[in-house]
C-alpha positions as CSV (number, residue, x, y, z in Angstrom):
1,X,26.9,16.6,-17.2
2,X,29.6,15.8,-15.3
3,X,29.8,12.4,-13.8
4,X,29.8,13.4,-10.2
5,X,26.8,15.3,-10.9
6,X,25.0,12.1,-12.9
7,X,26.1,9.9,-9.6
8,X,24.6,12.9,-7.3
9,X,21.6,12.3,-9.2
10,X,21.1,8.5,-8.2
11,X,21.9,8.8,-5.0
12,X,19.2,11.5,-4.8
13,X,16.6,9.8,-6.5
14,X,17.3,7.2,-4.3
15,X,16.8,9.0,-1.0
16,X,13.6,10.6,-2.6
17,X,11.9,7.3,-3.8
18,X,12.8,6.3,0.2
19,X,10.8,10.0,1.1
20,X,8.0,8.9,-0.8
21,X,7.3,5.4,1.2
22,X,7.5,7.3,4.6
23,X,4.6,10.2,3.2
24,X,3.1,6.8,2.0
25,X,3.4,4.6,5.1
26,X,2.7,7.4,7.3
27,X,-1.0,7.8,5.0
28,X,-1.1,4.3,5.3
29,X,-1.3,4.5,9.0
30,X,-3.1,7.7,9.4
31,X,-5.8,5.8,7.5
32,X,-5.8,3.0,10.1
33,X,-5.9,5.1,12.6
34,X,-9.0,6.9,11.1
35,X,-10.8,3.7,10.9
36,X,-10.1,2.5,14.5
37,X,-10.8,6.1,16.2
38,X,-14.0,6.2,13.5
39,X,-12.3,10.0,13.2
40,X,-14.1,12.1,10.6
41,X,-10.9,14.8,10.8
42,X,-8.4,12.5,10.6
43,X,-10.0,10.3,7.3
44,X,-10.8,14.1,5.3
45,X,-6.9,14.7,6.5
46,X,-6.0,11.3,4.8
47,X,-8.2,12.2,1.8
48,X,-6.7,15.8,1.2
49,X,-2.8,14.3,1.6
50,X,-3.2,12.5,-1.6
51,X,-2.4,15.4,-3.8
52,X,0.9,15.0,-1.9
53,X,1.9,12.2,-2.8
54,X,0.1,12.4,-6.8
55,X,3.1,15.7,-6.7
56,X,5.9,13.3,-5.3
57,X,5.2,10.9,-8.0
58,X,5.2,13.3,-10.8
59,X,8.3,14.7,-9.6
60,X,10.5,11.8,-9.1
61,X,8.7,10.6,-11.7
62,X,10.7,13.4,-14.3
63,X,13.7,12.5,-12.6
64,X,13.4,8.9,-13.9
65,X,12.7,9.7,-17.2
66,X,15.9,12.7,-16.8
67,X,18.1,10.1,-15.9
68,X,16.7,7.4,-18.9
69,X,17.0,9.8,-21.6
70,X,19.7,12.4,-20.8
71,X,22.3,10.0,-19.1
72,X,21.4,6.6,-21.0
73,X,22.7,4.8,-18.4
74,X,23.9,1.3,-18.8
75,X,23.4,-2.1,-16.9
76,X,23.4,-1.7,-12.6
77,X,22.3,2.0,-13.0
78,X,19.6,1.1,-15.7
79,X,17.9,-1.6,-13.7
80,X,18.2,0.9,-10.4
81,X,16.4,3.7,-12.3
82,X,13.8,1.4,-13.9
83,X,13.1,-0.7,-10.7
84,X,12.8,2.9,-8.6
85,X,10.2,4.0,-11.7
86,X,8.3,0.8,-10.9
87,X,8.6,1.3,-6.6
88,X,7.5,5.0,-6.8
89,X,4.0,3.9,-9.3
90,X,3.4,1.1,-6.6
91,X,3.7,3.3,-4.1
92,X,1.3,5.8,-5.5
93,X,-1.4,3.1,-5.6
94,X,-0.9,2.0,-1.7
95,X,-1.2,5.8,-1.1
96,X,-5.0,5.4,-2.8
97,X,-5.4,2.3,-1.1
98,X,-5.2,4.6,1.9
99,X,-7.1,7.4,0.7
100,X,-9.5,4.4,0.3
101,X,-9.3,3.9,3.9
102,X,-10.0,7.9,4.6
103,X,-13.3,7.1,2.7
104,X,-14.5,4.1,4.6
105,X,-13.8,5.8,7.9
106,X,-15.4,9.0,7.0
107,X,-18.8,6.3,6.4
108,X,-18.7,4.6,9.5
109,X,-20.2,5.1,12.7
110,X,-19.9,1.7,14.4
111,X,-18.1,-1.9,14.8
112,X,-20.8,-3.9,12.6
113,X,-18.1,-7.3,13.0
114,X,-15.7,-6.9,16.2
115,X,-14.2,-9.6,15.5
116,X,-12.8,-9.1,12.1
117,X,-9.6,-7.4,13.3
118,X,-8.7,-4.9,10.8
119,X,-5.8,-3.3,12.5
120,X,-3.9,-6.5,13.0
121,X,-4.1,-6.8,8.7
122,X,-3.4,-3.2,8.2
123,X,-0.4,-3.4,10.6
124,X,0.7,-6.7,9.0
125,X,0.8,-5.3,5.6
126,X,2.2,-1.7,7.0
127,X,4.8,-3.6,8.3
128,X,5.6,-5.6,4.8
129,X,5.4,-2.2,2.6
130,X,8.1,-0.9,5.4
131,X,10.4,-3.9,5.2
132,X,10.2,-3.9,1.5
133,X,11.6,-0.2,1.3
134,X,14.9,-1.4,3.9
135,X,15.3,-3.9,1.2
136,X,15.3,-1.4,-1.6
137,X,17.7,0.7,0.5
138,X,20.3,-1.6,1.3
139,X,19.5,-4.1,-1.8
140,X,18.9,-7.3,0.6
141,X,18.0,-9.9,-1.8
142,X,17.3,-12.1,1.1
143,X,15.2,-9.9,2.5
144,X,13.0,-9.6,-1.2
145,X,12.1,-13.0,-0.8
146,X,11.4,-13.4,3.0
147,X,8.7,-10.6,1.9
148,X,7.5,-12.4,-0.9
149,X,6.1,-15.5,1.5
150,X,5.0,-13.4,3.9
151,X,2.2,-12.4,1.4
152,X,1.0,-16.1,1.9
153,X,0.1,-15.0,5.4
154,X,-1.5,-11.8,4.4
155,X,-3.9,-13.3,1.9
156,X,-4.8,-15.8,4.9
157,X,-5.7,-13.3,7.0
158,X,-7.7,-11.4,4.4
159,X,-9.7,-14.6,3.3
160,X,-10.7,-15.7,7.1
161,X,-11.8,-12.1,7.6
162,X,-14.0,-12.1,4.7
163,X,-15.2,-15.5,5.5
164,X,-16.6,-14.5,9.0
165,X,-17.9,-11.2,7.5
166,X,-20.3,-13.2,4.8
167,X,-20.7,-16.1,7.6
168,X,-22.2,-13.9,9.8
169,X,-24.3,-11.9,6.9
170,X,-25.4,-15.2,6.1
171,X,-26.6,-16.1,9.5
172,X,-27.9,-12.7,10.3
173,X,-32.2,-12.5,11.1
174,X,-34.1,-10.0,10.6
175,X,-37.2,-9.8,12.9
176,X,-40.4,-9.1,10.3
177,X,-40.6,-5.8,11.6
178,X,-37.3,-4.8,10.6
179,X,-37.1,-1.4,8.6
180,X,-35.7,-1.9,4.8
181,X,-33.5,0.7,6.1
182,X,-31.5,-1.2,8.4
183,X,-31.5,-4.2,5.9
184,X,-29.8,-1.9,3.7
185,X,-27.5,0.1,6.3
186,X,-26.4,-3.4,7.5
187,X,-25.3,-4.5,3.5
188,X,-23.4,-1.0,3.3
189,X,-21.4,-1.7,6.3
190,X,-20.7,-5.3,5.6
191,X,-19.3,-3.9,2.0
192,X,-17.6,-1.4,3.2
193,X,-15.7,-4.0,5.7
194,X,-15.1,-6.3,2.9
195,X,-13.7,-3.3,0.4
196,X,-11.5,-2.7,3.5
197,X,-10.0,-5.8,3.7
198,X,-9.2,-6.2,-0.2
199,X,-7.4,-3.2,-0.2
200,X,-5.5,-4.2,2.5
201,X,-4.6,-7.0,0.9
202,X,-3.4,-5.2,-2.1
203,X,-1.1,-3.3,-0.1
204,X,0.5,-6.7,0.4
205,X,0.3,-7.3,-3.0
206,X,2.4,-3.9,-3.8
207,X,4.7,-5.0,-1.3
208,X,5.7,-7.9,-2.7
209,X,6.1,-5.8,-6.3
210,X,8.5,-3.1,-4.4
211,X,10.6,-6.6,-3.4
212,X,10.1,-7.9,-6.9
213,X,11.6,-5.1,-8.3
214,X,14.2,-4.5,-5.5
215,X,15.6,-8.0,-6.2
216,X,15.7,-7.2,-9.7
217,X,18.0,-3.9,-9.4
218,X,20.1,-5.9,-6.8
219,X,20.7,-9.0,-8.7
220,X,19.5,-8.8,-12.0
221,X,17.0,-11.7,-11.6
222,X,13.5,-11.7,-12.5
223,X,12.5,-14.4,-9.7
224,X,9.8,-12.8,-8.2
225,X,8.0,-10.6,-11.1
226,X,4.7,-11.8,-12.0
């Protein structure tokens, strides 16, 4: 293959990996929208996408392995095709993290907590996956580890929304003529809320890999893997 062709082929995978994270982001939000709206459509819409994104993987996934085994390519094209393998299989896990979300929402009915704000995580970490793909696409170390410490913030959020949710369970009475039934539809929704939030906070957690991986194509340093 002729080398223009092999550097055609980077630049491509690139701009496909990039593809990927908007089909992903845009679940992402779709998903957080079905929650908020409480949207039956628009979570089974959510749900159905995944295949999507399982065929974008499997794809660019090929392409990877193309590049690793036809091309052997050597030291800044080597850790660009292996930190893009690593982006695209993180990404594919925030896009079932979202199909998560299409799940929750197709269950519930009403705000059981108002004051856990779910949108203002899911936008926070939305907004991390998003940065973390600019710094794949212009290799902004800097930007990998601004990411990194905003996870700090994330996990915050996550733990004082879980807190209130099992304060409040804990606190919760239930008059002696209340119905097993609503005992039990009450400890679904508080589950649900609290399955919501960890996955959210996973998405932060993939986000920080995707900057992990980014800093390691750009500079060759291993900083932020864990």
């Amino acid at each position: 293959m002729a080398r223009n062709s092999y550097q055609e082929m980077l630049v491509e995978l690139r701009e496909n990996v990039l593809y990927m994270s908007e089909v992903v982001a845009e679940r992402l939000r779709l998903g957080l929208s079905a929650l908020e709206q409480k949207d039956h459509d628009l979570a089974r819409e959510v749900i159905e996408g995944d295949d999507e994104v399982n065929q974008l993987y499997l794809d660019l996934e090929g392409d990877c392995i193309d590049l690793l085994a036809l091309q052997q390519p050597v030291a800044s094209d080597l850790r660009f095709i292996a930190s893009s393998f690593k982006i695209i299989t993180d990404l594919e896990r925030v896009a079932d993290l979202a199909t998560n979300l299409g799940g929750y929402a197709e269950e519930a009915d009403q705000d059981v907590f108002p004051e856990v704000d779910v949108q203002e995580i899911g936008d926070a970490t939305l907004a991390m996956l998003e940065d973390a793909m600019s710094a794949y696409a212009e290799e902004d170390a800097e930007a990998c580890f601004a990411i990194a410490e905003r996870d700090d913030d994330i996990d915050a959020m996550c733990e004082r929304a879980s807190g209130i949710v099992v304060r409040d369970l804990i606190e919760t009475e239930f008059d002696d003529g209340a119905e097993e039934g609503d005992m039990e539809a009450m400890l679904q929704d508080v589950s649900r809320l609290l399955l919501i939030i960890r996955d959210l906070e996973r998405v932060g957690d993939h986000a920080v890999n995707i900057a992990a991986r980014t800093l390691y194509m750009a500079e060759n340093s291993d900083e932020l893997i864990y």
